[in-house]
N, C-alpha and C positions, 0 to 999 in steps of 0.2 A: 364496498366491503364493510360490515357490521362485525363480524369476528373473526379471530384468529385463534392458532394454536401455534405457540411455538416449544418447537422439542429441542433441547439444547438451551441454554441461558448462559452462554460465553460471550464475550466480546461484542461476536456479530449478532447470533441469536439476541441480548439483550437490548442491544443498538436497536435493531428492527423491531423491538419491540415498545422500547420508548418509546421512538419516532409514533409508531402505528397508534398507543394509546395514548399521546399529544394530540391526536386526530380524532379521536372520538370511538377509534375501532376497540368494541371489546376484547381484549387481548391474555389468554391463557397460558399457561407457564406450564412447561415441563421437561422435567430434567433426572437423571440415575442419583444426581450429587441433590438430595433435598438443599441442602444447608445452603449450593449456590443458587439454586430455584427462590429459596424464599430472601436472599441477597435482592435478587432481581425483582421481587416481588416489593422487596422494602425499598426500592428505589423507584417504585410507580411506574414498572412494566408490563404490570399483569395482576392475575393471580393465582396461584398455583391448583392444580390439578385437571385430572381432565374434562371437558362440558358437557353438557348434560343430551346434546347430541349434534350431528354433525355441523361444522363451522362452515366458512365460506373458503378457508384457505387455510392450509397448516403448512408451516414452514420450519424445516428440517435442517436445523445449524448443529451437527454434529460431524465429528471428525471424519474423513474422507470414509477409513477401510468400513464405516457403521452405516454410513448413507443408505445404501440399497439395503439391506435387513430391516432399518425405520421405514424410510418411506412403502418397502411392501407391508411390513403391520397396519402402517394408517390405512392405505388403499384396502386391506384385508376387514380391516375392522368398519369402513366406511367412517370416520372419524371428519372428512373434511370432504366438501367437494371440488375441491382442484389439492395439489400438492406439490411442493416445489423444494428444490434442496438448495443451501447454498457455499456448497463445498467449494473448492479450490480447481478442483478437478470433474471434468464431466462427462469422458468417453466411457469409464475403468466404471462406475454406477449404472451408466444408463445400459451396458453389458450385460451387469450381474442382473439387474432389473428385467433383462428380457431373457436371462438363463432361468432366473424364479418363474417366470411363467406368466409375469404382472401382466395389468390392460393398462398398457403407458398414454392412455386416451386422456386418463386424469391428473400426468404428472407430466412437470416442465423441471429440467436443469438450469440452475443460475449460478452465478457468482456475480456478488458487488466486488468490482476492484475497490475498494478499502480495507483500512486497516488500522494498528497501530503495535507498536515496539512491545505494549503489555497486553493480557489477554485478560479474559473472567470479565463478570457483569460488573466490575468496581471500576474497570477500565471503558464499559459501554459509554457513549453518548448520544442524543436523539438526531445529531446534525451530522453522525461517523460517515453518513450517503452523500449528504447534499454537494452535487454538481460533478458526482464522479462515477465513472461508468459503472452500468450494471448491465453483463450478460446474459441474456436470452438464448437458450440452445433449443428449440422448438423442434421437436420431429413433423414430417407429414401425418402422422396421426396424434398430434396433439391438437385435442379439444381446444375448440375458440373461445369457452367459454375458461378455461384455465388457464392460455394466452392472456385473455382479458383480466384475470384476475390480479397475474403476474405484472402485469401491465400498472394496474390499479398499486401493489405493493410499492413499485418500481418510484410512482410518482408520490404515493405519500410520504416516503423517504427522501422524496426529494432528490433523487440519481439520475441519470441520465441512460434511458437504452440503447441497447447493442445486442443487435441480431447474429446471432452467427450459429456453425456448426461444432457439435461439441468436438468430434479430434481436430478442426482448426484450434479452437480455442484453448485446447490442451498444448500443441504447440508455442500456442502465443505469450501463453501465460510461464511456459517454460523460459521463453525469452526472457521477457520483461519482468516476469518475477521470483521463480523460484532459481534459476542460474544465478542473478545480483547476488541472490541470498544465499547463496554459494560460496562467492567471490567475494562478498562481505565476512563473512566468515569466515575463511581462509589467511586475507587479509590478517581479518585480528587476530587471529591465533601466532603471525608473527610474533605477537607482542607480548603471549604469554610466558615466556623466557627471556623476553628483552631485559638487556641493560636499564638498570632504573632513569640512570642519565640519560638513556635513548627516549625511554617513554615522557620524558620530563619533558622533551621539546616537539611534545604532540600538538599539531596546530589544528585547524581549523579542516584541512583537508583530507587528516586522516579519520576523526569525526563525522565528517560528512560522508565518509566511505566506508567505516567500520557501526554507521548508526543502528542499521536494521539486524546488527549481529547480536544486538542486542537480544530478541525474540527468545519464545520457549523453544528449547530443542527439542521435545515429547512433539510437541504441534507440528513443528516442519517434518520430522523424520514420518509424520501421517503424512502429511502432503506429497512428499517427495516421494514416500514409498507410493503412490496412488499414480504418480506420472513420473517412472525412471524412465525412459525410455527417451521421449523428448527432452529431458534434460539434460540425460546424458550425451543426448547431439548434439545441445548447444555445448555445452565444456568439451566436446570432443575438438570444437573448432575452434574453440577460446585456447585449448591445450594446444594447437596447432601455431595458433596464433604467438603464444608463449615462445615454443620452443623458435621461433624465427626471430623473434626479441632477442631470447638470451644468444642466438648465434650473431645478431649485430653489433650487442653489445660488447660481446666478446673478440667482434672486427674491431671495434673499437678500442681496446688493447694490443691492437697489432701494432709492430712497428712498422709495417708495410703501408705505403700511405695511398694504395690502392684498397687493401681490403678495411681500410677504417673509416676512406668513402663509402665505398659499398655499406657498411655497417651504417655509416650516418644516413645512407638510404634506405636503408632498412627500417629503422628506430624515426625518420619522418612518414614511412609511409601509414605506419600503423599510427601517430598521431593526426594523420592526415583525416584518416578513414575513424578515426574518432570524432574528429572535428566534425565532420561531414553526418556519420551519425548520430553525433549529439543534438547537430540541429533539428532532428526529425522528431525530435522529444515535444507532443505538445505542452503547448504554451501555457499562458494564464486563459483559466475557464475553456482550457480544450481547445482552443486557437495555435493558429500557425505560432510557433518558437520564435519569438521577439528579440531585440537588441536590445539590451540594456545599459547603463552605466554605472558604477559602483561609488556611492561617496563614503570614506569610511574616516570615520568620528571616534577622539577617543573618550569614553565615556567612564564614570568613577562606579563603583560595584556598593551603589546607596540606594533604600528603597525611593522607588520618585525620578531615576532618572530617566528609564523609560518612557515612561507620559512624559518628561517635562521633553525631550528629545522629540517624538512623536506632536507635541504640542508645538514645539517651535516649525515641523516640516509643515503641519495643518495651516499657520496662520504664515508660513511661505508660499500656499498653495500649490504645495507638492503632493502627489498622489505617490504613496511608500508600495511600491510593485511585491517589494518581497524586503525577508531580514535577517541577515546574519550574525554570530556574535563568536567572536575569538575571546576567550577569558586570558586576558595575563597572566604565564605562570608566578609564581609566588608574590604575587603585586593585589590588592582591590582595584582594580579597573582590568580595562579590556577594549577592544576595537568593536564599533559596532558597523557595520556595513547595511546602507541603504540603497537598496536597487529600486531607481528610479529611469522611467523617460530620458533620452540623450539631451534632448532638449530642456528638462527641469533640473540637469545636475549643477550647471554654474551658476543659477539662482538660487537652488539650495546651499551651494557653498557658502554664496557669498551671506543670505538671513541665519545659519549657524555661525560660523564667525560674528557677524555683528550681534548674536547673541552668545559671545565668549566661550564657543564650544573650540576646541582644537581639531581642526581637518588634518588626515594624513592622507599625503599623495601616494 
């Protein structure tokens, strides 16, 4: 691939296009919002406008309900010789795309599962792909030669492909991402009228559950509007799920000490089937979900302690798996948690301690 055109310069759009002109791919820019086109231009994505004739590959990161209306203009105007979108959603496009009339021979459906909490080209980066799947939704009449190119984007982004069917994929991604982002949401909005004292003893796990609520609402309410239907299946079984929670817990109030068994069987079985589905969650770099052990340190809120922490695990020859960080309410310091190997955590214990760090069990 020698050039690109990308329509859209948000997040994803400018991501994939860092990446691509890191690689040497000529990379063109274009976007409705000039001001964020030439953002992403001043951050050596491209350059803006359109070339001077057709590209190898135009890549279409524009909001779900706009997909099919762009990519029939490209294929219309002949603008690129393959064409690929990388919406959220891939049934609800490749629909509208064969109601227009298109020759879907030149065009493939994608999504990179990435992301991140901000959008716009201020939030892009060239590595947003590396090591995380990207979806291939190929029909029987997609060109091999637009597979191939798709293929070629895939890798110079550095992502991982995945073949599949677009209404699979529209279910899956109902699952696993637009439902959380539901239930994250939902979540936080408890907190919008919460007691201040309540919100004051926010730790670490309502954080890690309320993060992705963060996101643009304009963005999701596209996505979502693009695939209601799968997603309202999953909450339909999550809402099912609910309502036999709150009836256990509500055994659990009884004075009868048969129905407050029942209730505590109830309330183990849904953490059961949690348990059980969490571990299905891959791992580190897309491997089987690993064991870990947690050493957590408590650490002062000074620039430097970071590295100096990460510098004593390196020269304990500890490999740092992953990392958490709880902030003390109204204190500088906070808890830092390091997920390491079951087998590296008592020798990391013991070189922080001998390096005057405070271990908390």
């Amino acid at each position: 691939m020698r050039t690109a055109l990308v329509i859209g310069t948000g997040l994803i759009g400018t991501s994939a296009a860092l990446a691509l002109a890191g690689r040497g791919v000529q990379v063109h820019l274009s976007d409705h919002d000039e001001a964020q086109a030439r953002t992403a231009e001043a951050r050596g994505a491209g350059t803006q406008g359109q070339p001077e004739g057709p590209v190898d590959l135009a890549i279409v990161a524009v909001p779900p309900a706009y997909v099919a209306a762009t990519v029939a203009d490209v294929l219309r105007r002949g603008l690129a010789r393959g064409v690929l979108d990388v919406a959220s959603v891939k049934g609800g496009p490749r629909r509208e795309l064969q109601a227009l009339g298109c020759d879907l021979t030149r065009y493939i459906g994608t999504h990179p599962m990435a992301g991140r909490e901000r959008s716009g080209p201020l939030a892009a980066t060239a590595d947003l792909f590396e090591g995380r799947p990207w979806v291939l939704t190929p029909t029987g009449g997609t060109d091999t030669e637009v597979l191939n190119l798709a293929l070629e984007l895939v890798a110079l982004c550095r992502a991982v492909p995945v073949v599949m069917e677009d209404e699979a994929h529209d279910r899956a991604v109902a699952l696993v991402s637009h439902t959380p982002h539901l239930l994250s949401s939902m979540v936080a909005a408890r907190l919008q009228d919460a007691d201040e004292t309540a919100v004051r003893l926010c730790g670490q796990g309502i954080r890690d559950v309320t993060r992705i609520a963060a996101s643009d609402p304009a963005m999701w309410i596209d996505i979502l509007s693009a695939n209601p239907g799968p997603v309202a299946d999953v909450l339909a079984a999550v809402a099912a799920d609910l309502d036999e929670t709150v009836r256990a817990l509500r055994a659990l109030e009884s004075a009868d000490e048969a129905k407050r068994g029942g209730g505590a069987a109830g309330i183990e079985d849904v953490l059961r089937r949690g348990n059980a589905g969490r571990e299905r969650v891959p791992g580190k770099h897309g491997a089987a979900s690993a064991v870990y052990e947690t050493v957590t340190v408590l650490i002062g809120d000074q620039p430097g302690e970071l590295a100096r922490i990460f510098a004593d695990a390196g020269r304990a020859g500890v490999n740092i798996e992953d990392v958490r960080i709880e902030h003390a309410t109204g204190q500088q310091a906070g808890l830092i948690q390091l997920v390491v190997e079951p087998s590296a955590a008592p020798g990391l214990t013991q070189a922080l301690r001998e390096r005057g760090w405070s271990i908390r069990q």
